[in-house]
C-alpha positions as CSV (number, residue, x, y, z in Angstrom):
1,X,-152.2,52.9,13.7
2,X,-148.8,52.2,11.6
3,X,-148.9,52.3,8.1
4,X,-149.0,49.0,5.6
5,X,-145.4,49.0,4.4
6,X,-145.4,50.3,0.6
7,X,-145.2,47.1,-2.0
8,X,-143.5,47.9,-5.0
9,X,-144.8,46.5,-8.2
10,X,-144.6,47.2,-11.9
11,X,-147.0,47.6,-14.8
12,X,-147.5,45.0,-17.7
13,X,-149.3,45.7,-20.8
14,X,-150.2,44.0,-23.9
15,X,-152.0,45.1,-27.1
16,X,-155.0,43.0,-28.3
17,X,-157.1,44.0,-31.5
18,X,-160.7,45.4,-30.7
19,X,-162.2,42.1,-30.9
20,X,-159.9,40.3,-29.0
21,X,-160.3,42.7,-26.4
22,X,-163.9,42.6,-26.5
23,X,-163.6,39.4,-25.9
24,X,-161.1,39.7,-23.1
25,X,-163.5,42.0,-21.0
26,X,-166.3,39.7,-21.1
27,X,-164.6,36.8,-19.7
28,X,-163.2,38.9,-17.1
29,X,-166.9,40.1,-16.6
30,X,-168.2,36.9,-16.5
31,X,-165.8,35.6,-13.5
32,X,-166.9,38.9,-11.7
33,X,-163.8,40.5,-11.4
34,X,-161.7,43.7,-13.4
35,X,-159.6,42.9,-16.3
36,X,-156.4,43.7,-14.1
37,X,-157.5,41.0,-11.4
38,X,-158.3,38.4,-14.1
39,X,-155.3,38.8,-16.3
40,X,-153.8,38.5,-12.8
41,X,-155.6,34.9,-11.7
42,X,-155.4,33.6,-14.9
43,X,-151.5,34.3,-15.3
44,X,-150.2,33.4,-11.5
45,X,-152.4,30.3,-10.7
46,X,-151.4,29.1,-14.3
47,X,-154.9,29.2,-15.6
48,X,-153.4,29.6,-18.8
49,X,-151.7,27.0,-21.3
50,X,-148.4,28.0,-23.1
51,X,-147.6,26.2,-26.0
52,X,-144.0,26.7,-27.0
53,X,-142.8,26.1,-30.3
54,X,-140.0,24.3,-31.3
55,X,-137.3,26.3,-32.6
56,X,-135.4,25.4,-35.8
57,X,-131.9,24.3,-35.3
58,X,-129.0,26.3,-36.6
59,X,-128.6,23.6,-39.4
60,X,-132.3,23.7,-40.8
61,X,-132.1,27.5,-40.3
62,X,-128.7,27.7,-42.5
63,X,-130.8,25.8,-45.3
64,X,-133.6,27.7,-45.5
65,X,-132.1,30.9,-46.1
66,X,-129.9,29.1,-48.5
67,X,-133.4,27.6,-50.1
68,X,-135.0,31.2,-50.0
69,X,-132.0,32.3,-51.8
70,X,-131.8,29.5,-54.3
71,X,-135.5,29.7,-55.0
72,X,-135.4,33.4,-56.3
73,X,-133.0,31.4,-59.0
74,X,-135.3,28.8,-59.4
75,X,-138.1,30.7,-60.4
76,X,-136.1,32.6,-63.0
77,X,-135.0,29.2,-64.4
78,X,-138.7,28.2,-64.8
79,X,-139.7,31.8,-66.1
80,X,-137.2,31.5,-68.9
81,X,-138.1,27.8,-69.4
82,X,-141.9,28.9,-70.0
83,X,-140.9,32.2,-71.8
84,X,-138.7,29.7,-74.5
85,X,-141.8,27.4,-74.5
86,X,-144.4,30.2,-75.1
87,X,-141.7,31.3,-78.3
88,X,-141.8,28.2,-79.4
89,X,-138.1,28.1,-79.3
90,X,-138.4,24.6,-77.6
91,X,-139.5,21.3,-77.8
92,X,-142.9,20.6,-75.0
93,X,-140.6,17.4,-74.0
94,X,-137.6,19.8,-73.3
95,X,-139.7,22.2,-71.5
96,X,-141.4,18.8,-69.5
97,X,-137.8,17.9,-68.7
98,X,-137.1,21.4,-67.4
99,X,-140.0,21.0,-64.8
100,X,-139.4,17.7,-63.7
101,X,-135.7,18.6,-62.7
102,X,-137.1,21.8,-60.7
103,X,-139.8,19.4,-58.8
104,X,-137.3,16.8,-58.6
105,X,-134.9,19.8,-57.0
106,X,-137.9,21.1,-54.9
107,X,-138.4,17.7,-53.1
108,X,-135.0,16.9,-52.5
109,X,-134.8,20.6,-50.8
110,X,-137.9,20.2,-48.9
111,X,-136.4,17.0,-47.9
112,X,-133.4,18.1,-46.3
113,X,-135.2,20.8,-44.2
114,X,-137.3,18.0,-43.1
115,X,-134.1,15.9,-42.4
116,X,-132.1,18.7,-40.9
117,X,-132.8,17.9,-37.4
């Protein structure tokens, strides 16, 4: 009797944490079959749903690293604002004017990452 003719394949592998896996055997349990088969099913007869995210466009991605940079600023600014308050070396309505302009400068930021695309 001639041989089956050899079919070459190759190994996939995933890591799942210990309750994720838990869980992972049990389904495959449950439709009678070993984890290799039902990874298999589920994955080539598109049992599964993939969600793919939307990735950021190069403009929104230039402005938030330039945000994440300016921030680092920002907060310095509102340390020193609320150091000078806390020394009483400035007026409460200077130091309300100081925080207005940084949420004033937050929003418009957050709007132009919202904007961006």
């Amino acid at each position: 009797m001639p041989r089956k003719p050899k079919v070459s394949t190759r190994t996939v592998s995933f890591r799942l944490t210990l309750s994720d896996y838990a869980a992972y055997l049990a389904k495959a349990r449950d439709a009678g079959v070993n984890p290799s088969q039902f990874f298999r099913d589920a994955v080539l007869t598109n049992k599964t749903q993939v969600i793919a995210r939307v990735q950021p466009s190069s403009d929104k991605r230039l402005l938030i690293y330039l945000f994440n940079k300016a921030s680092n600023n920002l907060n310095q600014l509102a340390h020193k604002a609320n150091a000078a308050e806390l020394a009483c070396t400035v007026t409460p309505a200077t130091y309300a004017k100081i925080l207005a302009e940084l949420q004033t400068l937050a929003n418009v930021m957050k709007e132009a990452i919202r904007d961006a695309d």
